[in-house]
C-alpha positions as CSV (number, residue, x, y, z in Angstrom):
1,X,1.5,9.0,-16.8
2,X,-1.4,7.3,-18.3
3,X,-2.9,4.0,-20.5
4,X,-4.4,5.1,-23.5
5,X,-4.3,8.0,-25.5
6,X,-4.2,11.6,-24.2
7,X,-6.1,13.0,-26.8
8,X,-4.3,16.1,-27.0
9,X,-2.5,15.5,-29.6
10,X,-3.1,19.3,-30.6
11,X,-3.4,20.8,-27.6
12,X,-0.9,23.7,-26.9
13,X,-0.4,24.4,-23.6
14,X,1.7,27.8,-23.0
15,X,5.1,26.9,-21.4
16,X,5.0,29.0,-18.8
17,X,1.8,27.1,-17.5
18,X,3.6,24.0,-17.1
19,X,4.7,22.7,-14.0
20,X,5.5,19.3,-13.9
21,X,8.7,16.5,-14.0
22,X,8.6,12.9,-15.0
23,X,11.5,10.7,-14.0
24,X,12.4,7.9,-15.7
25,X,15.0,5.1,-15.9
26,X,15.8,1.9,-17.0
27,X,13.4,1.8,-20.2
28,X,13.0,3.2,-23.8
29,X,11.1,6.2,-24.4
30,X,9.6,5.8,-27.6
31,X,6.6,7.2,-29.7
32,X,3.5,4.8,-30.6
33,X,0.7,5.9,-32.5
34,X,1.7,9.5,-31.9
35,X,2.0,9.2,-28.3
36,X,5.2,9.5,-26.3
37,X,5.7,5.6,-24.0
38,X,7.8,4.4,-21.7
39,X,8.2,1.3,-21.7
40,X,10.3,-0.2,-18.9
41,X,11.1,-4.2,-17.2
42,X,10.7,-2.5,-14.2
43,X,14.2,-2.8,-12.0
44,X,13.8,1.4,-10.8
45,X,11.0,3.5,-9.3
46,X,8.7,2.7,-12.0
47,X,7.0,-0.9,-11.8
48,X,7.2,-3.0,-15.3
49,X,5.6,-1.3,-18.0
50,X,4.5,0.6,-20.6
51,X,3.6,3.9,-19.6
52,X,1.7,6.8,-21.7
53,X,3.5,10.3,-20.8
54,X,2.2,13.3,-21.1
55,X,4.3,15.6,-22.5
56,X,1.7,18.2,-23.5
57,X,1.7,19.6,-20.3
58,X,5.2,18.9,-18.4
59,X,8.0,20.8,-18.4
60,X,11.1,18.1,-18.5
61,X,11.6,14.9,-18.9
62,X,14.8,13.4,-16.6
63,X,16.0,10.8,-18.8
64,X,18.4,8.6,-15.9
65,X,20.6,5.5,-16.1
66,X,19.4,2.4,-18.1
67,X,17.5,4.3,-20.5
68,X,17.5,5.1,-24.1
69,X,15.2,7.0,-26.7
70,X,14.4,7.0,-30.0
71,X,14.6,9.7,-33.0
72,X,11.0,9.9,-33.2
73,X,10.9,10.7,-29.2
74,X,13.0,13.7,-29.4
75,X,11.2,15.3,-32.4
76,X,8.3,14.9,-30.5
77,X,9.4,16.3,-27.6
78,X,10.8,19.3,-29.7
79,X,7.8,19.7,-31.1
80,X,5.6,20.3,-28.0
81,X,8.3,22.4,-26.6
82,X,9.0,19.6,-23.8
83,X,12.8,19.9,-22.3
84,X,14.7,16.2,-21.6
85,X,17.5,16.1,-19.6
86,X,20.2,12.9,-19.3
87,X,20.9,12.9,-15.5
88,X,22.3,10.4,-13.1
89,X,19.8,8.0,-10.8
90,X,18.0,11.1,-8.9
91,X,18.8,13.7,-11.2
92,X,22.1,14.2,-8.3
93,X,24.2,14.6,-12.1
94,X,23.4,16.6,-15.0
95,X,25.1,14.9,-18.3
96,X,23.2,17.1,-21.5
97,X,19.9,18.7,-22.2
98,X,18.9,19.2,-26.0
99,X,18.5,23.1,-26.2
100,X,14.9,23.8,-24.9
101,X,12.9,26.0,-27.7
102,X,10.0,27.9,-25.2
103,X,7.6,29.3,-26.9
104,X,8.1,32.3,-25.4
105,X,11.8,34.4,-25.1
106,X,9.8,36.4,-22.1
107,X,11.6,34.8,-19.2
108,X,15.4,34.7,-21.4
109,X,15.1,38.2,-22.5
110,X,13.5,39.6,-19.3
111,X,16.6,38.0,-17.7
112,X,19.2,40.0,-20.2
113,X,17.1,42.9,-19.1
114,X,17.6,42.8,-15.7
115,X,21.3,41.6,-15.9
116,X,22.3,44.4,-18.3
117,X,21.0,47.2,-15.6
118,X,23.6,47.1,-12.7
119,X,20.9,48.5,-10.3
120,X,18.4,45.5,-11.1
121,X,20.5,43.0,-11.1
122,X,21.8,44.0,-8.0
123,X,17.9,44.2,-6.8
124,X,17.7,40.5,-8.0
125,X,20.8,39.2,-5.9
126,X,19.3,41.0,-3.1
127,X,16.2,38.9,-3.9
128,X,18.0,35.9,-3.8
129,X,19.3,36.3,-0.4
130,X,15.9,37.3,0.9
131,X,14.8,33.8,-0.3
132,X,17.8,31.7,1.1
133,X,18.0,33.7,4.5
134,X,14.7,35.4,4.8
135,X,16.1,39.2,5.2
136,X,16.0,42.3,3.1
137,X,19.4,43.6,3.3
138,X,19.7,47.2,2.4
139,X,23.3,47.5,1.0
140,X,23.4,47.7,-2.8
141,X,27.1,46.5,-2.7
142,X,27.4,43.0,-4.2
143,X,30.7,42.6,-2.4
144,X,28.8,43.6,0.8
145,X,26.3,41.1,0.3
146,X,28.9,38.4,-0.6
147,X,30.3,38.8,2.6
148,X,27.1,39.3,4.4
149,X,26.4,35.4,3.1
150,X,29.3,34.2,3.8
151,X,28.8,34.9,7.7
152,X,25.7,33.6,6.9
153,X,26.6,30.4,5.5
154,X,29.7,29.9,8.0
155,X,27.0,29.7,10.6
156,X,24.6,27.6,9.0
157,X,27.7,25.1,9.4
158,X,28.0,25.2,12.1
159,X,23.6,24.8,12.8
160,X,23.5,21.8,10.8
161,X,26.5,19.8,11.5
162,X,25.1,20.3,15.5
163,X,21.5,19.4,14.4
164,X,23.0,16.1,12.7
165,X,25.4,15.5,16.2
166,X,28.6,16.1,13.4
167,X,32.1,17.3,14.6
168,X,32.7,20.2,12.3
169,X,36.0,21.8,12.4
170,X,35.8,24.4,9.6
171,X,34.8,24.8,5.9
172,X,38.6,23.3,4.0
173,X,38.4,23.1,0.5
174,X,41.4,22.7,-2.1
175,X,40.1,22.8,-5.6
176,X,43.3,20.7,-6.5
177,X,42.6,18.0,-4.0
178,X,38.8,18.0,-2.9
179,X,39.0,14.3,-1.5
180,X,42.1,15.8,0.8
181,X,39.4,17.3,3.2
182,X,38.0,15.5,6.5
183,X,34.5,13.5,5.7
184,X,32.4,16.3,6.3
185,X,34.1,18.6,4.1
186,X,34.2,16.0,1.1
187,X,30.6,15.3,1.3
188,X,29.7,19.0,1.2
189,X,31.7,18.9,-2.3
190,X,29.8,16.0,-3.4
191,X,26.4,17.3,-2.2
192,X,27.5,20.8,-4.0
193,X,28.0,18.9,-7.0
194,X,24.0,17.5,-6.6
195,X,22.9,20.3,-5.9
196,X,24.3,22.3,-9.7
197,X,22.9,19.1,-11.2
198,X,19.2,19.5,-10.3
199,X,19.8,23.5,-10.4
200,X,20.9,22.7,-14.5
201,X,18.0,21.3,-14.4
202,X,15.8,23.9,-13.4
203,X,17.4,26.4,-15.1
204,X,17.0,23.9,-18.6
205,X,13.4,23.5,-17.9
206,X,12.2,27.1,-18.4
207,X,14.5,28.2,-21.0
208,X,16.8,30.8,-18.9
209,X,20.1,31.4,-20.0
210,X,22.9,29.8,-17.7
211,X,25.7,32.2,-17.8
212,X,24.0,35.1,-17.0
213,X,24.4,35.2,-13.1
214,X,23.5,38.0,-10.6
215,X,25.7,37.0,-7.8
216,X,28.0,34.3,-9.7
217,X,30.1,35.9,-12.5
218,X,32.8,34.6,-14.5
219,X,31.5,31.1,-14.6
220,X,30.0,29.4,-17.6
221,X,26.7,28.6,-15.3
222,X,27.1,31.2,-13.3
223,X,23.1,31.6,-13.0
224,X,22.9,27.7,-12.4
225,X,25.2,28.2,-9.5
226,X,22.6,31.4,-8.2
227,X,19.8,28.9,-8.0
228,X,22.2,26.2,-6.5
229,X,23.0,28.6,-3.8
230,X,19.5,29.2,-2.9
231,X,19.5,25.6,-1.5
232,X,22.8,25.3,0.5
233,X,22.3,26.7,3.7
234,X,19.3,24.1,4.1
235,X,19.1,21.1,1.7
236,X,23.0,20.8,0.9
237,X,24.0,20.7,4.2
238,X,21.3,17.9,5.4
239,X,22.5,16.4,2.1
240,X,25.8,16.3,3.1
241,X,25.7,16.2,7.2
242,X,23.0,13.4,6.7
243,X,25.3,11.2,4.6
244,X,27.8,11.7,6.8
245,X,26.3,10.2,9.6
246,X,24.7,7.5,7.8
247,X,28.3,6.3,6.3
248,X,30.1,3.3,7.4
249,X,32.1,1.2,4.6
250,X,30.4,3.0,1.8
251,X,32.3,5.8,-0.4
252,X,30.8,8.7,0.9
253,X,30.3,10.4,-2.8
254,X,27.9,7.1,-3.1
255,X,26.0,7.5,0.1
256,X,25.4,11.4,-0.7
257,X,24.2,10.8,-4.1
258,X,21.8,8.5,-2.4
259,X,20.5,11.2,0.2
260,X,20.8,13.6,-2.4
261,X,18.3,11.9,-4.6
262,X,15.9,10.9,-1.7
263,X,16.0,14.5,-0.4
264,X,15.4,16.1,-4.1
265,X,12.0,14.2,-4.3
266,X,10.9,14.4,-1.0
267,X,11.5,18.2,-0.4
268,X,10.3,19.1,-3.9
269,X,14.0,20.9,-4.9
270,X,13.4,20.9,-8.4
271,X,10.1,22.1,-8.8
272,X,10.8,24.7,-6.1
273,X,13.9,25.7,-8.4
274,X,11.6,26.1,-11.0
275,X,9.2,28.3,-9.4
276,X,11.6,31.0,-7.7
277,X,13.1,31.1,-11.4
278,X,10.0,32.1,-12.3
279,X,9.3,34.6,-9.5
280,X,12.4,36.3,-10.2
281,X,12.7,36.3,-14.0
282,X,9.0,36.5,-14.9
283,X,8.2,39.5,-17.1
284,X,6.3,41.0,-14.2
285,X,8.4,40.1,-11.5
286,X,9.9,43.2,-9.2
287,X,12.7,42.0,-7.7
288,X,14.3,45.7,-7.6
């Protein structure tokens, strides 16, 4: 973000070149002279204000609590092909995202491609689990490789909830009562829910179509929940395990949503997102 203008006023710079969020809150974004402000008491991250940002060459803007923004903002943003995003404080919720218009379909349509052929989109879910786990599994069984994670995962558990000095007695979720669980348990919901916000994100950002999933199915984000799943052997669980720890009188949703917030900027989890999209839907990619 800078003071004065940008001078790019023209400038086109490919989507697919960007790499970049700005997070705001507690402001209005509006447009003045042509350029897109901020303009904020201060009260959040950002110190009182009025801030120049460059939407030429980010990706998203993460619009969170306290905020507001103007027509003229929006058609501005839509103009330069820059995605915004109404989250909660962190980005740890995803609320709405005005469809992003790329300007390029490469990374949609190479996606449809690669779902639509059963042997490469199973070569992509075996691409995902090399990236969570670090192996190249040979089975081209997705039920296989389901279960293959899910020994996995059930030992990450177990990892992380000794590397945080947390009693774990067992994964026990009840979609009907997810606050029934021990405290563990629940904040492992709570973090799961973080973790699908910033991955709606992500997946927003570069203009990839959410319910086309390669291990996730039915869902209506099933590919949002691919990318969340990248993260939860690792972040989610030090998400979750941390808060746990941490809590004492708090509601532990609250004190996750706090970790999860700290941890999504310190360890980069968006931008990360945003870059294994890429490496596994970009046109060249050859993740069979």
């Amino acid at each position: 973000m800078l003071h004065g203008r940008l001078g790019l006023e023209k400038a086109r710079i490919p989507h697919a070149d960007r790499h970049g969020l700005v997070w705001l809150d507690r402001g209005r974004l509006e447009v003045e002279d042509g350029c897109l402000r901020f303009v904020t008491a201060g009260g959040g991250d950002l110190a009182a204000g009025d801030y120049q940002i460059p939407h030429q060459a980010i990706s998203i803007v993460l619009l969170g609590p306290g905020s507001s923004v103007t027509h003229d903002a929006l058609r501005l943003l839509a103009r330069h092909g820059c995605a915004l995003a109404a989250i909660g404080a962190g980005a740890v919720r995803f609320y709405t995202a005005p469809p992003l218009m790329p300007d390029t379909s490469a990374i949609a349509r190479n996606q449809a491609r690669l779902w639509n052929d059963p042997q490469k989109r199973m070569g992509v879910a075996r691409a995902m689990y090399a990236m969570r786990f670090g192996d190249i599994v040979r089975t081209r069984d997705i039920e296989v490789l389901r279960g293959q994670e899910g020994a996995r995962i059930k030992r990450a558990y177990v990892l992380a909830a000794e590397r945080h000095g947390i009693r774990w007695s067992g994964r026990n979720y009840d979609r009907a009562s997810p606050e029934a669980g021990d405290l563990a348990n629940q904040a492992i919901n709570h973090a799961g829910s973080a973790m699908t916000a910033a991955a709606s994100v992500a997946v927003a950002s570069v203009g990839a179509i959410p319910q086309l999933g390669f291990v996730h199915e039915d869902s209506g984000q099933s590919f949002v929940l691919d990318i969340a799943d990248l993260y939860r052997h690792d972040v989610l669980l030090d998400i979750a395990f941390g808060a746990v720890k941490a809590a004492k009188s708090e509601p532990i949703e609250r004190v996750v949503r706090r970790h999860a917030a700290q941890l999504f900027r310190q360890r980069e989890v968006i931008p990360s997102m945003i870059d294994r999209i890429k490496q596994l839907l970009a046109p060249d990619a050859q993740a069979d």
